[in-house]
PASEBA-1860 file (N, C-alpha, C; in nm, 3 decimals):
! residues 245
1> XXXXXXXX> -5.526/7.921/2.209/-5.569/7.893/2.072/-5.520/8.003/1.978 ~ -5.461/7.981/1.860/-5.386/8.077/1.801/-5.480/8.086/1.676 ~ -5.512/8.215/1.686/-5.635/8.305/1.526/-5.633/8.291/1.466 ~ -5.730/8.234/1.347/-5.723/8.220/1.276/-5.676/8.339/1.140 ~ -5.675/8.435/1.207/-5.686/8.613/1.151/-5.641/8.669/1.291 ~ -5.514/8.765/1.241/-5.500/8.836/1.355/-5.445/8.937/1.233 ~ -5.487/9.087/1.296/-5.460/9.220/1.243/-5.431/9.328/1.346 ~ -5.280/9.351/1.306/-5.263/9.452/1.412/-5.236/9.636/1.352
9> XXXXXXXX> -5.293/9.696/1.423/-5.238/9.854/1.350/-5.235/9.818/1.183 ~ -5.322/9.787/1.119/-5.311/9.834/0.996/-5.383/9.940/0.952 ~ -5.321/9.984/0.812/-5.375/10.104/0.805/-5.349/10.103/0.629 ~ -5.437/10.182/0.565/-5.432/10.195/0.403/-5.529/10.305/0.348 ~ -5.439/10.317/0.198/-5.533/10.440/0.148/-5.528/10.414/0.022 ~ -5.627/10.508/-0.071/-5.681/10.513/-0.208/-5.654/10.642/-0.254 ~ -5.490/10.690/-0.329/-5.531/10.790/-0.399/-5.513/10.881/-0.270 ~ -5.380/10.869/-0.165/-5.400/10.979/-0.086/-5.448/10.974/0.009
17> XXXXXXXX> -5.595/10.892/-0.005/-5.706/10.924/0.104/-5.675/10.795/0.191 ~ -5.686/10.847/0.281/-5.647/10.717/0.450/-5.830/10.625/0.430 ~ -5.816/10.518/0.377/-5.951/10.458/0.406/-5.951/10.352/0.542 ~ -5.864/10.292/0.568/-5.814/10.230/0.690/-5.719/10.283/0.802 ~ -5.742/10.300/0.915/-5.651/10.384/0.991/-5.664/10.284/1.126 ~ -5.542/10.239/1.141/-5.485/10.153/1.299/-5.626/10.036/1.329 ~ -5.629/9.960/1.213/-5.722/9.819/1.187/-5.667/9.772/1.298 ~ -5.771/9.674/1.381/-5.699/9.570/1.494/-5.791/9.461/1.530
25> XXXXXXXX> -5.801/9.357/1.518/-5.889/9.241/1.569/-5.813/9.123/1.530 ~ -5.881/9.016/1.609/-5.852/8.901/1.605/-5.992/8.806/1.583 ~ -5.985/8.689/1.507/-6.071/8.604/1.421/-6.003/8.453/1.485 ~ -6.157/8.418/1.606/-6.157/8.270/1.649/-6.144/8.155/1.538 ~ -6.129/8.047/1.529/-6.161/7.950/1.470/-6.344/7.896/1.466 ~ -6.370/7.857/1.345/-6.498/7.778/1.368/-6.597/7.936/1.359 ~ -6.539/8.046/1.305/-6.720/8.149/1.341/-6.731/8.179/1.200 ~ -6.847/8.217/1.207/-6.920/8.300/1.083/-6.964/8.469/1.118
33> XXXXXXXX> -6.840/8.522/1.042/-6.834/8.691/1.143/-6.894/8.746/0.958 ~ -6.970/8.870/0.997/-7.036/8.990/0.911/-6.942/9.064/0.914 ~ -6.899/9.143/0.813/-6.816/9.278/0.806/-6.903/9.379/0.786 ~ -6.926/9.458/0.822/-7.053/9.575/0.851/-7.007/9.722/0.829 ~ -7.017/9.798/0.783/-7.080/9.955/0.783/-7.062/10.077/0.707 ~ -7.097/10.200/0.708/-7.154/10.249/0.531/-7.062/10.259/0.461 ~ -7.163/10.313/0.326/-7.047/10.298/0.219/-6.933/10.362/0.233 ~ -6.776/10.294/0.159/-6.671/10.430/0.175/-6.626/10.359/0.334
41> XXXXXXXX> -6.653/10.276/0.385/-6.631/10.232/0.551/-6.477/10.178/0.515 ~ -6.450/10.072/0.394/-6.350/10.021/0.430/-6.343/9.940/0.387 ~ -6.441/9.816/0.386/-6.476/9.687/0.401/-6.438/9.596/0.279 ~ -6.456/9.667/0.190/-6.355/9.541/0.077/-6.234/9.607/0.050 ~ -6.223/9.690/0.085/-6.041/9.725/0.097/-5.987/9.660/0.212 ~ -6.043/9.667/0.311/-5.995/9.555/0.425/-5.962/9.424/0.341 ~ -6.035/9.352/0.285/-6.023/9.197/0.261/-5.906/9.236/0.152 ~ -5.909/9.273/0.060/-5.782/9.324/-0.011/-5.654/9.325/0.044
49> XXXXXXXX> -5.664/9.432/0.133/-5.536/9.446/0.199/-5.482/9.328/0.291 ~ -5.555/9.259/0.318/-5.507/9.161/0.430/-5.455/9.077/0.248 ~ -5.522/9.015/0.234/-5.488/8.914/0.063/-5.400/8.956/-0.008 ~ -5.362/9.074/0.049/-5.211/9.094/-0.053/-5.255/9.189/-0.178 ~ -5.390/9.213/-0.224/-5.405/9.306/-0.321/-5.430/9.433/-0.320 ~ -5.419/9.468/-0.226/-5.397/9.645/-0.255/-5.280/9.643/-0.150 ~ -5.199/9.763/-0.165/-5.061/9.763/-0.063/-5.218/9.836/0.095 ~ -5.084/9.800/0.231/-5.034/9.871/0.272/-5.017/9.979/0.341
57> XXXXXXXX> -5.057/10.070/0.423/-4.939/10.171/0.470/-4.860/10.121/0.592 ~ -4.893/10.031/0.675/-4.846/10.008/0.808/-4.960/9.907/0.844 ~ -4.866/9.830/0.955/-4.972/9.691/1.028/-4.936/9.578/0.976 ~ -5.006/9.506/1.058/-4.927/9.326/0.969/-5.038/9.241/1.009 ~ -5.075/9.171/0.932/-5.148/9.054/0.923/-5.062/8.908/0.913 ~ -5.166/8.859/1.006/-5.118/8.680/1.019/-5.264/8.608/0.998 ~ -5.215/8.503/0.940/-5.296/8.395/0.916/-5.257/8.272/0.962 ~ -5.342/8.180/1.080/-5.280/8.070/1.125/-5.166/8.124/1.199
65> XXXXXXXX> -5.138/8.192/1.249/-4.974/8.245/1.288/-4.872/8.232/1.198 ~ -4.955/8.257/1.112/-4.770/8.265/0.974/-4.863/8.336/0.858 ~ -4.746/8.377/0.770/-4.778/8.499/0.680/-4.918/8.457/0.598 ~ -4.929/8.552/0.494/-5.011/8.478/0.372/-4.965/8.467/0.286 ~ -4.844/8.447/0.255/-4.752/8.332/0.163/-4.779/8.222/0.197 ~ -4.738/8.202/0.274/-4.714/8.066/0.400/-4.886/7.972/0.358 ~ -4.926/8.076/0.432/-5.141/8.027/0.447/-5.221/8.013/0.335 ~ -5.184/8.104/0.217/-5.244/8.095/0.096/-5.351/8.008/0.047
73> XXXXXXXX> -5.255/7.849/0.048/-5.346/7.749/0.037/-5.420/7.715/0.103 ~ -5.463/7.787/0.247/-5.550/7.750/0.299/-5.667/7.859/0.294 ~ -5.651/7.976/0.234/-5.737/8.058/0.226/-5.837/8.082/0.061 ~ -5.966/8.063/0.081/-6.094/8.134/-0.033/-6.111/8.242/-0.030 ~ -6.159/8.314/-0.146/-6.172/8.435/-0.185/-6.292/8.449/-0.288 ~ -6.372/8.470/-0.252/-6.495/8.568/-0.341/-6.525/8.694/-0.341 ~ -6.468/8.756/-0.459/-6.459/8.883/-0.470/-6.618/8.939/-0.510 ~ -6.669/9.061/-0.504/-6.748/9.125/-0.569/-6.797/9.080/-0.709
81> XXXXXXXX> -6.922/9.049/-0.728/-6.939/9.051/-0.821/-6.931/9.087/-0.929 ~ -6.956/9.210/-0.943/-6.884/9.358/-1.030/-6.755/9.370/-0.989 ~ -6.699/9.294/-0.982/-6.521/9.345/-0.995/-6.469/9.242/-1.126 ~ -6.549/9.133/-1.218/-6.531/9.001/-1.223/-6.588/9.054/-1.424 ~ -6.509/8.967/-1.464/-6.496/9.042/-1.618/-6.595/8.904/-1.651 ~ -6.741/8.910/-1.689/-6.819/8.789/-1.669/-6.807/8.755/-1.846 ~ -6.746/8.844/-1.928/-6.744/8.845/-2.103/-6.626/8.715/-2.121 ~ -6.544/8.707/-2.011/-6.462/8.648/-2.040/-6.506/8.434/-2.089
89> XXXXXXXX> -6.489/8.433/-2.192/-6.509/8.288/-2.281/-6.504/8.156/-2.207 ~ -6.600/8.134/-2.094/-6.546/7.999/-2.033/-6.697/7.951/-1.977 ~ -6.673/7.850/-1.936/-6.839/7.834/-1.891/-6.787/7.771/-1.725 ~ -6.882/7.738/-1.702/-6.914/7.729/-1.521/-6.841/7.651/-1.451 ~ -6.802/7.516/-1.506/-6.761/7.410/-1.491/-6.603/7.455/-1.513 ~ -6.524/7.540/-1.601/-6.418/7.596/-1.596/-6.374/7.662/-1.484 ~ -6.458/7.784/-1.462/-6.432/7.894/-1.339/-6.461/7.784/-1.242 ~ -6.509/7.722/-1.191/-6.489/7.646/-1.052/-6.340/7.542/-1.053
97> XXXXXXXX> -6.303/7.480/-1.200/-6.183/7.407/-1.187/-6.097/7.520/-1.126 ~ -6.066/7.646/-1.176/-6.010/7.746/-1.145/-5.930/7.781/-1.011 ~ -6.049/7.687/-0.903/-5.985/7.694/-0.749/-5.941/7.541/-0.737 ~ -5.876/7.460/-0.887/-5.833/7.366/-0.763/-5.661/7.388/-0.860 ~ -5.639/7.458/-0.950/-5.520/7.513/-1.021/-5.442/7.491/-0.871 ~ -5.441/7.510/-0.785/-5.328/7.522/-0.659/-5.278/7.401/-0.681 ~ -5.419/7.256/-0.673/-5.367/7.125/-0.645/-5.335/7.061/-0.823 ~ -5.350/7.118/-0.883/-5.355/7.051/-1.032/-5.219/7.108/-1.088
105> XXXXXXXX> -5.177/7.256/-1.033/-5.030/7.318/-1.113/-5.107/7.356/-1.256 ~ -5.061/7.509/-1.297/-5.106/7.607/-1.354/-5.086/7.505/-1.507 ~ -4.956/7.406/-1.532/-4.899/7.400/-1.644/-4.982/7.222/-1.654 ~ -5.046/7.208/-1.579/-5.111/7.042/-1.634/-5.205/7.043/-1.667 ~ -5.245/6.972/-1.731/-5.445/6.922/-1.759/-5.501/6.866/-1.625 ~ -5.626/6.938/-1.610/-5.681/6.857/-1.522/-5.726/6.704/-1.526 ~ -5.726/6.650/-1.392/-5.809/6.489/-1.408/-5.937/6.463/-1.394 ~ -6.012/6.321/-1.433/-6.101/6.331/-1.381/-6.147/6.318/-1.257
113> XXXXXXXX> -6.078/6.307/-1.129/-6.108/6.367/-1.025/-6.150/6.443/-0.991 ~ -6.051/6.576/-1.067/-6.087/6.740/-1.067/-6.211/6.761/-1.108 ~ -6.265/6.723/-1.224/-6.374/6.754/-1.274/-6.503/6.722/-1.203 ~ -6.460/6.590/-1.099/-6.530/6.552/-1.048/-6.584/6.608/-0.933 ~ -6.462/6.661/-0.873/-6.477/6.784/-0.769/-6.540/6.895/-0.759 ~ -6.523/6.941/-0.923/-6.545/7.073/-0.970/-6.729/7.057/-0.954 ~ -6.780/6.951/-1.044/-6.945/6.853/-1.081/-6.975/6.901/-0.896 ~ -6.917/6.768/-0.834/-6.958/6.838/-0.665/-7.006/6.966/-0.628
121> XXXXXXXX> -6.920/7.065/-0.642/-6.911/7.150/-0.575/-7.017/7.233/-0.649 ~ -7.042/7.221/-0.804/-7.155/7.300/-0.843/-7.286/7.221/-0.795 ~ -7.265/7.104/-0.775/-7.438/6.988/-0.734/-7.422/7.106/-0.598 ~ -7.341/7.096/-0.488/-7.386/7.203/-0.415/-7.469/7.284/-0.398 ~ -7.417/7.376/-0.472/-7.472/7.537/-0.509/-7.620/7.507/-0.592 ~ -7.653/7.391/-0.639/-7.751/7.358/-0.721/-7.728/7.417/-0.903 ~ -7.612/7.416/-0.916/-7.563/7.449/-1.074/-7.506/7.331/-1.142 ~ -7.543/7.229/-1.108/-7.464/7.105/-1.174/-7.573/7.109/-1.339
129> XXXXXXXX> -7.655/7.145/-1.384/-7.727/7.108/-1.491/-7.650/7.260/-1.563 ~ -7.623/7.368/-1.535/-7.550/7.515/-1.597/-7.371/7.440/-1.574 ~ -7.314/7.366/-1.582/-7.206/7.303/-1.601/-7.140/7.364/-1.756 ~ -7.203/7.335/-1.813/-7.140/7.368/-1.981/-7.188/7.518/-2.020 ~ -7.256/7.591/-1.925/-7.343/7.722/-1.930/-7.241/7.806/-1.979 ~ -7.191/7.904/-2.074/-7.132/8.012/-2.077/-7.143/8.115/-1.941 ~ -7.070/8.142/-1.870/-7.087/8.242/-1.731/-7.116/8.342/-1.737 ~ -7.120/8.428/-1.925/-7.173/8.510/-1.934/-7.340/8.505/-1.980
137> XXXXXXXX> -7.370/8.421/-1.959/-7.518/8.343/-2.008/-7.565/8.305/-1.897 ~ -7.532/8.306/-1.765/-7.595/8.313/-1.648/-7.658/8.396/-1.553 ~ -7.749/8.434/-1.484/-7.784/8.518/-1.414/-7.713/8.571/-1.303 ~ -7.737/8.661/-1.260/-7.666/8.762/-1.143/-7.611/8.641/-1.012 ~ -7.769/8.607/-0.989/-7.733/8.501/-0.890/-7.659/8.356/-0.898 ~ -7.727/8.355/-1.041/-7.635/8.160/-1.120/-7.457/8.226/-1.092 ~ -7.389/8.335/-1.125/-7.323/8.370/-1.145/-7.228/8.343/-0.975 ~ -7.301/8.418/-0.902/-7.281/8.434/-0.772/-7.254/8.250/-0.690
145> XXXXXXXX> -7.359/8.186/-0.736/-7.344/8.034/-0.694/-7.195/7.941/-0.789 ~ -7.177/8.004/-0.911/-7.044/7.946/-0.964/-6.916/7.997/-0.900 ~ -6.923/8.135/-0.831/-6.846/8.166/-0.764/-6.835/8.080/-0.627 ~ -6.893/8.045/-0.545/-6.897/8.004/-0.428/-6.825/7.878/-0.467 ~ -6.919/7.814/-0.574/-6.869/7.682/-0.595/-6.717/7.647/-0.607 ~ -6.674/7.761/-0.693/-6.544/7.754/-0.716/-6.429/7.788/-0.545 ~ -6.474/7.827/-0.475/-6.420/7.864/-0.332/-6.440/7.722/-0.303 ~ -6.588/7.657/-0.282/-6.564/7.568/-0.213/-6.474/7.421/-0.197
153> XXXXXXXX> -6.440/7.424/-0.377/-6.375/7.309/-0.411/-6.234/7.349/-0.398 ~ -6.226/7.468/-0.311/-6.047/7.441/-0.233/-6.022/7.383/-0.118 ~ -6.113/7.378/-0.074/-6.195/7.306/0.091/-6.055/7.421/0.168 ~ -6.067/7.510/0.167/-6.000/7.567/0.229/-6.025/7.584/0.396 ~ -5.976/7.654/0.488/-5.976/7.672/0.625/-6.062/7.802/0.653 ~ -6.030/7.898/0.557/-6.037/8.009/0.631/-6.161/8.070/0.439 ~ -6.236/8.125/0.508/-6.309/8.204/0.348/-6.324/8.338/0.332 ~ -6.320/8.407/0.284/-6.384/8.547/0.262/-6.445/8.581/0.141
161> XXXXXXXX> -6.550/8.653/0.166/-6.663/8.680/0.055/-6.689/8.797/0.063 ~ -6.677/8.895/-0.077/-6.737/9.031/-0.053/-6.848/9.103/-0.077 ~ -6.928/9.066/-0.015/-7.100/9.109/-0.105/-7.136/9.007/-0.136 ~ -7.134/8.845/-0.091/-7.213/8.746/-0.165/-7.358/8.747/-0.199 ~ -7.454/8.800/-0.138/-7.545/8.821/-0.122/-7.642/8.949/-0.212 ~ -7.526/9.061/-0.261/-7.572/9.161/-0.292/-7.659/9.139/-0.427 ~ -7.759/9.185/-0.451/-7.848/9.176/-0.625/-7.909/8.987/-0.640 ~ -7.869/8.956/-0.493/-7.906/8.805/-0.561/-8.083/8.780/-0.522
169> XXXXXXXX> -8.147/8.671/-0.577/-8.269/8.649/-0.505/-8.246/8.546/-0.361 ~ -8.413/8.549/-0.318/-8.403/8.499/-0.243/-8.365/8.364/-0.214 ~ -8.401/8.286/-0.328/-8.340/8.171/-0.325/-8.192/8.102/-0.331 ~ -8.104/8.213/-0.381/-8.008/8.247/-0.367/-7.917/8.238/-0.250 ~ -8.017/8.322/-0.200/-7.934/8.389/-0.040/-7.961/8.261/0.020 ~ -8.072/8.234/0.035/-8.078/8.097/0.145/-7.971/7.981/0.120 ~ -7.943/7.968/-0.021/-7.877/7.888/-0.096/-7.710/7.950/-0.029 ~ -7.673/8.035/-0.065/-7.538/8.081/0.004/-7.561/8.039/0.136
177> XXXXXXXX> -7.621/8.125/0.261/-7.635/8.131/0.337/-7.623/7.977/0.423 ~ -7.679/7.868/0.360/-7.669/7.751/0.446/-7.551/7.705/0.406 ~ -7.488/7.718/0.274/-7.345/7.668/0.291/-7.283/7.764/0.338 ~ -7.270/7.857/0.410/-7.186/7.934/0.497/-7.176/7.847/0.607 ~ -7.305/7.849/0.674/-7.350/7.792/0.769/-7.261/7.635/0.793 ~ -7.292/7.550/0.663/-7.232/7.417/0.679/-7.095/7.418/0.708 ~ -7.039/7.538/0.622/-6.879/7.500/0.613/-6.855/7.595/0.790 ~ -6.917/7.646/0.857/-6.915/7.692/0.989/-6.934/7.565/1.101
185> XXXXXXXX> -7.019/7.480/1.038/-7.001/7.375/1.114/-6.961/7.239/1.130 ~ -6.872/7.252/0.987/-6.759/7.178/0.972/-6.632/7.198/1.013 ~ -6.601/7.338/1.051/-6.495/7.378/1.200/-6.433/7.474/1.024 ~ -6.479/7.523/0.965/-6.406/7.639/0.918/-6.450/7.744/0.936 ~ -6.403/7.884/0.884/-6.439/8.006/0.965/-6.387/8.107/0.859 ~ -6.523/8.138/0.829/-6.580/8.246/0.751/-6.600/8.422/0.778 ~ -6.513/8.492/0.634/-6.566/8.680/0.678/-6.622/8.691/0.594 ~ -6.746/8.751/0.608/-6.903/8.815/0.443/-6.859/8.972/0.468
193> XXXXXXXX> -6.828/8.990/0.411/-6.881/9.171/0.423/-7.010/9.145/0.363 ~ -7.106/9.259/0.433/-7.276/9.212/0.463/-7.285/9.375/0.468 ~ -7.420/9.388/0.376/-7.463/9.493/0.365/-7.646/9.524/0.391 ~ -7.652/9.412/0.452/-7.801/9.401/0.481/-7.835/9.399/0.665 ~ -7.853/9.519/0.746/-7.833/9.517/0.880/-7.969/9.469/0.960 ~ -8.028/9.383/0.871/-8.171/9.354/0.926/-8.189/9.137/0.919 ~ -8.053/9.104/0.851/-8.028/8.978/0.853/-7.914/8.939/0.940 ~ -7.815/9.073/0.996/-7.710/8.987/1.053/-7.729/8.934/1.217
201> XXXXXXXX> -7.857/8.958/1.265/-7.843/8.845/1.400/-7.924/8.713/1.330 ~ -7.953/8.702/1.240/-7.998/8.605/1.167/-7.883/8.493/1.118 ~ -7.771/8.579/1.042/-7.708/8.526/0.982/-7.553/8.498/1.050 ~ -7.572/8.570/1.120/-7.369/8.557/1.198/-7.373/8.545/1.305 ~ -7.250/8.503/1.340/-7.263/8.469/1.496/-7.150/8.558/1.571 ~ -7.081/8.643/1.472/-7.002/8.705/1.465/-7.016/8.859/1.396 ~ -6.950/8.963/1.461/-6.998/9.080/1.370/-6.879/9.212/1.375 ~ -6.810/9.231/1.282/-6.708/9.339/1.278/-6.758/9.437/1.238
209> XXXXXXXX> -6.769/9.598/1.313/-6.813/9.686/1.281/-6.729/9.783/1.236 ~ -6.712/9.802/1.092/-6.628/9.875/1.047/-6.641/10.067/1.005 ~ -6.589/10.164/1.031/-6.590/10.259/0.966/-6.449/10.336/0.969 ~ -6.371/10.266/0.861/-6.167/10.315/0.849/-6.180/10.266/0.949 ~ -6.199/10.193/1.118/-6.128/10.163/1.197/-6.219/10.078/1.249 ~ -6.201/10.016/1.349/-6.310/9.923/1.414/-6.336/9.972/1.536 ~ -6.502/9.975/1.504/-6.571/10.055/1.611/-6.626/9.963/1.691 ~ -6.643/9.774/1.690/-6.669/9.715/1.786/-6.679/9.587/1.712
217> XXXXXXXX> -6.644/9.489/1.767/-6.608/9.364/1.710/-6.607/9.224/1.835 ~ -6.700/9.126/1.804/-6.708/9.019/1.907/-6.882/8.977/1.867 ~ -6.911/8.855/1.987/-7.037/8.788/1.954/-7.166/8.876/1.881 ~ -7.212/8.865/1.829/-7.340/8.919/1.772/-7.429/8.980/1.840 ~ -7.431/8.883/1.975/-7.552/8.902/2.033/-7.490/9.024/2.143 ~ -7.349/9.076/2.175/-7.292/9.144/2.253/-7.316/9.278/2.192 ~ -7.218/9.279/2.076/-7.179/9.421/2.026/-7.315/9.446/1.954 ~ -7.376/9.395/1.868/-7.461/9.447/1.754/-7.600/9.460/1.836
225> XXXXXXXX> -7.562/9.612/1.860/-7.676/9.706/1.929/-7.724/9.819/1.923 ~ -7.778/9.894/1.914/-7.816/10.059/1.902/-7.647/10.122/1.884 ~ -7.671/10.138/2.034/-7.535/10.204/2.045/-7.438/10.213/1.962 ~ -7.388/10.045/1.966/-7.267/10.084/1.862/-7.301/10.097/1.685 ~ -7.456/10.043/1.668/-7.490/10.072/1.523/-7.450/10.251/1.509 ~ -7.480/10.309/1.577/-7.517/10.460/1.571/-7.340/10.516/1.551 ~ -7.256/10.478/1.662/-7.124/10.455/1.646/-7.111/10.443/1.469 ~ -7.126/10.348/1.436/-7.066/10.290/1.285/-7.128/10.363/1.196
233> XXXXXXXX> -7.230/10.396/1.187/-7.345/10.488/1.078/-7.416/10.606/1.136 ~ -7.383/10.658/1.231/-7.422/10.750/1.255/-7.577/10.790/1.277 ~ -7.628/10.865/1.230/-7.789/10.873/1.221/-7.872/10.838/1.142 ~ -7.775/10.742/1.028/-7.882/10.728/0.884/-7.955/10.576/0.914 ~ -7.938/10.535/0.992/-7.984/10.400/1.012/-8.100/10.426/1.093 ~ -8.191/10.456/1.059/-8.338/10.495/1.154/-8.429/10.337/1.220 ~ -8.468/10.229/1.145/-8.501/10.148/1.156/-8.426/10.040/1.250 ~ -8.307/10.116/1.290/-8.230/10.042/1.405/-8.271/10.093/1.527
241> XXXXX> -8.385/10.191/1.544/-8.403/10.255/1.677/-8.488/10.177/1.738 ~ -8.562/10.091/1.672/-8.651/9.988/1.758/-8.596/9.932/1.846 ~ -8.437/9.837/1.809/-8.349/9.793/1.850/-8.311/9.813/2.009 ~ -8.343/9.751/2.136/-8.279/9.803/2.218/-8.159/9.751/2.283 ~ -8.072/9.784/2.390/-7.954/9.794/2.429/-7.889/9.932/2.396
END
């Protein structure tokens, strides 16, 4: 079976500083994997660097067994919330057409198909009535669900999300969380970088433990244990000592 994600020896930096050093794993089809560990670890420079937006120093990434030129269209992207200029003049129902520009071409009007797709994918997320909403007139979390929405209406293969979860409520999370889940068991295959270490045998079935390099990576229920928590974070994680293995 050929990976959906394969990363070999990569490696990258910020300004000098090595934040990734000799990256290596491989990503089954069909899982829902956590990207895990402290701040400064790596973890949305990882998703960057594989996507083509930050260079670089060494290593190569495949997607599907062919580049990410090649895969593009089959890959979602939800960036950070705070990385995302929310002033910008458009409302909800816009930013979700946004992910189907691949199938519509940058230079046409959309149809009503599209729109129709777009309507879908926010009934989803439960934002179909914030449709005409300004996005800067939405909440942290409304904000966070127009994002998803907009991923989902690429029906892509492969997803990545960076912090979906972070500042949102609870209703929110559950709300993300089961469409992770769905599109996991519709045979696509999902990376969260996850910053909450008290939901991920809850939430993944999968778990990459990152700090610049990978300190242990595979089933949930294998790697994500004392041991290698302590590995990834060292001593600041106290509430993981209950934890045994």
């Amino acid at each position: 079976m050929v990976p959906v994600v394969s990363v070999n020896q990569l490696s990258a930096s910020y300004q000098k500083n090595k934040v990734l050093a000799d990256v290596q794993f491989e990503i089954a089809p069909g899982t829902l994997t956590s990207i895990i560990g402290p701040n400064g670890a790596g973890k949305s420079t990882l998703l960057k660097v594989m996507l083509e937006l930050h260079p670089r120093l060494s290593g190569t990434v495949s997607f599907f067994g062919t580049t990410y030129a090649k895969a593009k269209s089959r890959i979602g992207y939800v960036p950070q919330r705070g990385s995302v200029d929310w002033d910008f003049p458009t409302n909800a129902l816009d930013v979700v057409m946004m992910g189907l520009y691949g199938k519509i071409g940058w230079l046409r009007w959309p149809k009503r198909k599209h729109r129709e797709l777009a309507l879908q994918a926010l009934s989803e997320m439960g934002m179909a009535d914030y449709a005409e909403r300004q996005i800067s007139q939405l909440s942290g979390g409304q904000q966070q669900r127009v994002f998803l929405a907009r991923a989902l209406v690429q029906d892509a293969d492969l997803y990545f999300l960076d912090e979906p979860l972070a500042g949102v409520d609870a209703a929110t999370e559950r709300a993300i969380m089961n469409t992770l889940k769905l599109l996991k068991q519709k045979g696509k295959t999902v990376m969260v970088v996850h910053h909450d270490l008290q939901t991920v045998e809850d939430y993944f079935d999968h778990v990459l433990m990152l700090n610049r390099t990978v300190v242990a990576h595979g089933p949930t229920q294998e790697v994500f244990h004392q041991n290698n928590i302590y590995r990834t974070y060292g001593g600041a994680i106290r509430w993981m000592g209950e934890k045994s293995g």
